[in-house]
C-alpha positions as CSV (number, residue, x, y, z in Angstrom):
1,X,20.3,21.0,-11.3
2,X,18.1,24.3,-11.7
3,X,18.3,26.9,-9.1
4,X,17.6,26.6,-5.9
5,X,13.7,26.7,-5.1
6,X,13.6,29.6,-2.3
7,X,9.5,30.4,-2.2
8,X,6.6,28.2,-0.7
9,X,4.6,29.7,-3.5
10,X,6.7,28.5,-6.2
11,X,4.0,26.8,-9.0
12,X,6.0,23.6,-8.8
13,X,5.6,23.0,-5.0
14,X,2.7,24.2,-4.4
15,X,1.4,21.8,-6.9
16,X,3.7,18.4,-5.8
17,X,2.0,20.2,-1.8
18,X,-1.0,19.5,-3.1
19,X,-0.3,15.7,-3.6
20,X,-0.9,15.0,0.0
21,X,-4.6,15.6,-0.2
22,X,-6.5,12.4,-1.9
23,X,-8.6,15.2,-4.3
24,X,-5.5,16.3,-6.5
25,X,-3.8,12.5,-6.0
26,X,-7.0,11.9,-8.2
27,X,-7.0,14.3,-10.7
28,X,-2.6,14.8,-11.2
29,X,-2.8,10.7,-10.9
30,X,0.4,11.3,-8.9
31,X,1.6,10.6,-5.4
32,X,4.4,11.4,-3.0
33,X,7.0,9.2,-2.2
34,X,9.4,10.4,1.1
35,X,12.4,9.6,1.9
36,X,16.0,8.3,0.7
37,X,15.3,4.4,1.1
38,X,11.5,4.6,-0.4
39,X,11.9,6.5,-3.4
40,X,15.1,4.3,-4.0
41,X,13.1,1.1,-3.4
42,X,10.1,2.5,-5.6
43,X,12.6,3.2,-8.7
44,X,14.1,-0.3,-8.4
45,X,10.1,-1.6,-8.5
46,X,9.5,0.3,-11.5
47,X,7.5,3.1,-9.9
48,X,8.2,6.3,-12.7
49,X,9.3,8.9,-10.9
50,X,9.1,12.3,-12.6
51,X,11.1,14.9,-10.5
52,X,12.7,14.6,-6.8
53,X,12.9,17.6,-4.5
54,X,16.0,17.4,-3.0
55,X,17.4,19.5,0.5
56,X,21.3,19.7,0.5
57,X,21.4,20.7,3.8
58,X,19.4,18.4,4.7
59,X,20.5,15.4,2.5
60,X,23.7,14.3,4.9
61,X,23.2,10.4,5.8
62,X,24.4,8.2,3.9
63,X,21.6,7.0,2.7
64,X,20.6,9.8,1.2
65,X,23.5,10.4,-0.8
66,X,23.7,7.0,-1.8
67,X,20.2,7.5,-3.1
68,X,20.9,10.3,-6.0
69,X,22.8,8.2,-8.4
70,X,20.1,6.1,-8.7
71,X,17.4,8.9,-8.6
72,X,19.1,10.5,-11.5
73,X,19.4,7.7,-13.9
74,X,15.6,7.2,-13.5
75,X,15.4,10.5,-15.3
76,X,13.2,12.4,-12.9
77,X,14.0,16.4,-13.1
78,X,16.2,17.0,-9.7
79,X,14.6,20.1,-8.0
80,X,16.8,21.5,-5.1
81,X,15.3,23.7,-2.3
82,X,15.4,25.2,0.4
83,X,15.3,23.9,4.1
84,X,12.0,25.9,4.5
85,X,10.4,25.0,1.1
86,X,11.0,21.7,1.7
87,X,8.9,21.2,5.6
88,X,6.2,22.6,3.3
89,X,6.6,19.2,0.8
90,X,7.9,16.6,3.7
91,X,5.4,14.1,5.2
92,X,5.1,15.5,9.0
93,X,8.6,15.6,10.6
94,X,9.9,13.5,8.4
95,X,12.9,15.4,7.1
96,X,15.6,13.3,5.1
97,X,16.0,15.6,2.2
98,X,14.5,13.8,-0.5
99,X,10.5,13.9,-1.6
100,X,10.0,12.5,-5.0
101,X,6.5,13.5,-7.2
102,X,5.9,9.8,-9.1
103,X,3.5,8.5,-11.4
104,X,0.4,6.4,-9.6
105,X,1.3,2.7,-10.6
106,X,-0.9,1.0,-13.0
107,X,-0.7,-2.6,-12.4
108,X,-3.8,-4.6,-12.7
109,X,-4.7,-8.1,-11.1
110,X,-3.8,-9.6,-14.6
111,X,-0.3,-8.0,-14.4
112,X,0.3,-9.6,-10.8
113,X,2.8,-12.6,-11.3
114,X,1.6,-15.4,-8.8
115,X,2.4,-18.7,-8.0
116,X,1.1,-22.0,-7.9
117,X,-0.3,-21.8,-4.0
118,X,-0.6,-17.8,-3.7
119,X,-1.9,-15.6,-1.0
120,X,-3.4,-12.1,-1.6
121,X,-4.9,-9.3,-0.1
122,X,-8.1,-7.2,-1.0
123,X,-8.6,-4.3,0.3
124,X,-12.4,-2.9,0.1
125,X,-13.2,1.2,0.9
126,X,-9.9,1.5,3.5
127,X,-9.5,5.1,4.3
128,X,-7.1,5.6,6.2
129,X,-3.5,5.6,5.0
130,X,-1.8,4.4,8.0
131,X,-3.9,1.2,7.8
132,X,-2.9,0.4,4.2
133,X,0.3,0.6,5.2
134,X,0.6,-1.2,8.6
135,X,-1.4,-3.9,5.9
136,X,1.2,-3.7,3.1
137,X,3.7,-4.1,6.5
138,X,2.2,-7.3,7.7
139,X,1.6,-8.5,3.5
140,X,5.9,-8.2,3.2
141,X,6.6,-9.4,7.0
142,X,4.4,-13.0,5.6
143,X,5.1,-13.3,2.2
144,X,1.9,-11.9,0.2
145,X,2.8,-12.2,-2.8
146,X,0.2,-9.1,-3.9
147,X,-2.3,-6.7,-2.5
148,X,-5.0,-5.4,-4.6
149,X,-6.7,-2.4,-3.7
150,X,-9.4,-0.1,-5.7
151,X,-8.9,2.8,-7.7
152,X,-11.5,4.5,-6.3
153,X,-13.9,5.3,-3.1
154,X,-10.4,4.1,-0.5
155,X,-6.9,5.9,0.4
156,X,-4.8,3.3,-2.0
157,X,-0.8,3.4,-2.4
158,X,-0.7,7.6,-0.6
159,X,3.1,8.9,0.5
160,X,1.4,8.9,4.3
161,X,0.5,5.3,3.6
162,X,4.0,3.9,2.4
163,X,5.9,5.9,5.7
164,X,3.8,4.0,7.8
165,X,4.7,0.5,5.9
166,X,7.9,1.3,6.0
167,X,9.3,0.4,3.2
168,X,7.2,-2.3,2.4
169,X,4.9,-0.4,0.0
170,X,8.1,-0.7,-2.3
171,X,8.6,-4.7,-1.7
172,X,5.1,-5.7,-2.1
173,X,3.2,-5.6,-5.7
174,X,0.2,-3.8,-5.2
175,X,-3.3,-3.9,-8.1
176,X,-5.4,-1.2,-8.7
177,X,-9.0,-2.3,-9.7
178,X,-12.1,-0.4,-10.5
179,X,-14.4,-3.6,-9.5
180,X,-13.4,-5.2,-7.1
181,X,-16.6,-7.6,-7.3
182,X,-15.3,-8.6,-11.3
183,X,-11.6,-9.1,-9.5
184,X,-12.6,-11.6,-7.5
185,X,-14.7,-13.1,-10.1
186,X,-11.4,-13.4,-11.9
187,X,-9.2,-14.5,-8.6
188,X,-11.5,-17.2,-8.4
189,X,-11.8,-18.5,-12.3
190,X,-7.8,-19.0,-11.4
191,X,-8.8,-21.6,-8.6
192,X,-8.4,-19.3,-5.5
193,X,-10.3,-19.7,-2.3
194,X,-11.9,-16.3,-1.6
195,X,-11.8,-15.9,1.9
196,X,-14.0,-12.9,3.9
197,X,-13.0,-11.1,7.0
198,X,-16.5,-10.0,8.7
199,X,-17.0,-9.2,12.5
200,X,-19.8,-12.2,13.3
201,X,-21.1,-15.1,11.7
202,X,-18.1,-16.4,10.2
203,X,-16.3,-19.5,10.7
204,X,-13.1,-19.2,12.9
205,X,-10.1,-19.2,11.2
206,X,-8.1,-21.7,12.4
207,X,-10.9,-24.2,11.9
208,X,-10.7,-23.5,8.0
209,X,-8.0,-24.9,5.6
210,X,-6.4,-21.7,4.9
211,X,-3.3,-24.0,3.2
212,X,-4.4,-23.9,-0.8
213,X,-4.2,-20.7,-3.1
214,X,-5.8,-18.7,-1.0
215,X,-7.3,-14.2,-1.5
216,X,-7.9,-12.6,1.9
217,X,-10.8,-9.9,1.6
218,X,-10.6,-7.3,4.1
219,X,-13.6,-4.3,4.6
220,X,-13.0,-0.8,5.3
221,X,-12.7,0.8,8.6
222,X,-16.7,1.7,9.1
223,X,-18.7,-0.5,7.4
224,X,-16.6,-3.8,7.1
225,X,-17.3,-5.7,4.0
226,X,-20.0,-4.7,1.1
227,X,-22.7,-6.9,1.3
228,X,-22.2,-7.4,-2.4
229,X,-18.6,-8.2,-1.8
230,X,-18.8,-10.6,1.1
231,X,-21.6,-12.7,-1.0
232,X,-18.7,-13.3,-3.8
233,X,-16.2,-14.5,-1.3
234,X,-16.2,-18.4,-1.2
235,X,-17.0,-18.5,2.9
236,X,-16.6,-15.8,5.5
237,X,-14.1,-16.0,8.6
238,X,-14.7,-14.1,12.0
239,X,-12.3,-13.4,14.9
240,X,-13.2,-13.9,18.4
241,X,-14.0,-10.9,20.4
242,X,-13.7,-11.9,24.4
243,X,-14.2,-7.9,25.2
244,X,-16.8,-5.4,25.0
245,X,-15.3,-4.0,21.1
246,X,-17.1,-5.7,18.2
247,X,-14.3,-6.0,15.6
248,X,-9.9,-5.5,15.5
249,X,-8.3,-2.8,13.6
250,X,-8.1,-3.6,10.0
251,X,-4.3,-3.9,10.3
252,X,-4.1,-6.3,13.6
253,X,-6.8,-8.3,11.7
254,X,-4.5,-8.2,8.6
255,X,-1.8,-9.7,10.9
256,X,-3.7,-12.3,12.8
257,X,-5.0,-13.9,9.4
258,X,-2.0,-13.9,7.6
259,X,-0.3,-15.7,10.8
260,X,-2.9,-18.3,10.8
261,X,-2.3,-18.7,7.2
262,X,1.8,-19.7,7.7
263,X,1.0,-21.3,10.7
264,X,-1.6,-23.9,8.9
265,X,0.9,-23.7,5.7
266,X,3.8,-24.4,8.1
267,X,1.7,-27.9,9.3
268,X,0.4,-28.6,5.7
269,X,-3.0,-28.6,7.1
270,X,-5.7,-29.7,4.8
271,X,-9.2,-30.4,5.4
């Protein structure tokens, strides 16, 4: 290992630093991974990794030190540092010893490997990285066998949003698209039921046959679903509201759908 990292303005920090802000995600086409068990479980998925910051004083558990074998056989440059240069690179207090810089992964819709009766997940203009990942959560916790997000114009696969799935983000494969439109053009040529999330007008879910191959399509946090995008899906689904609030988080919404799904599965519902 080089030496040790001392300075907050070394060129190499400052520039993995700048991975937390979506602007230079963009243009490095790299994100942050932290922590021992997530940048272990990201290796094993075949996420490239391409140098780890590590903390000796900081790397004690044994998790962590389990973790470096593996981190250096994946051939990512080891960078050690200092306590101080690395609260500058950790995700808020999140201070395990281990931050690794890692290629963005490239998988497409076409590179997904489904099976006969799937279910997956889009994701349309989300924003907010703790919602991917309380999504990505929920996808793992009820067997969604992959999430597809875009590659631009939404938060995709951040180091904030895998913390908050907690380990999930490594466990579930996630697509990057540019059109999401032409992606579920294709998800449908493969005989899967599109199925819309919208705040009114839908039908309620547990009155549709959610049992067949079957692509959830969830809207981002403002605007819900493109008009464009809920006109492709094969028929819309709404969630009762009793209260004063028009619409769930994007995340409980996730959940409740996905339940109804295993819960009709579980019955072998069909209409």
């Amino acid at each position: 290992m080089a030496p040790v990292i001392t300075s907050t303005k070394n060129p190499r920090v400052k520039e993995a630093a700048r991975l937390r802000q979506r602007r230079d995600r963009q243009r490095q086409q790299r994100i942050l991974i932290d922590g021992a068990r997530e940048i272990a479980r990201a290796h094993a998925a075949g996420v490239e990794l391409v140098e780890v910051f590590v903390c000796d004083a900081l790397c004690q558990s044994d998790e962590c030190r389990a973790a470096l074998p593996q981190i250096k056989s994946s051939g990512a440059e080891l960078l050690s540092v200092t306590p101080a240069v690395f609260e500058k690179l950790a995700f808020g207090d999140r201070a395990e010893g281990l931050v690794a810089v890692a290629n963005t992964p490239r998988k497409t819709l076409t590179e997904l490997k489904l099976p006969a009766d799937p279910l997956v997940i889009v994701l349309e203009g989300v924003e907010k990285p703790g919602n991917v990942g309380a999504v990505l959560r929920t996808a793992e916790a009820t067997g969604v066998h992959g999430v597809i997000v875009p590659k631009h114009h939404a938060v995709g696969l951040t180091g904030a949003a895998a913390k908050s799935a907690m380990g999930a983000a490594e466990l579930v494969p996630v697509a990057r698209e540019t059109n999401l439109v032409h992606a579920l053009e294709a998800i449908k040529r493969e005989g899967i039921w599109t199925m819309g999330a919208v705040p009114t007008g839908g039908k309620l879910p547990w009155e549709s046959d959610l049992t067949g191959p079957l692509c959830l399509v969830l809207g981002g946090e403002g605007e819900g679903l493109r008009p464009l995008v809920a006109r492709t899906c094969d028929f819309l689904v709404s969630l009762p509201m009793r209260g004063r609030l028009a619409s769930l988080n994007i995340s409980a919404a996730a959940a409740v759908l996905c339940y109804e799904v295993l819960r009709q599965r579980s019955r072998g519902k069909r209409s």
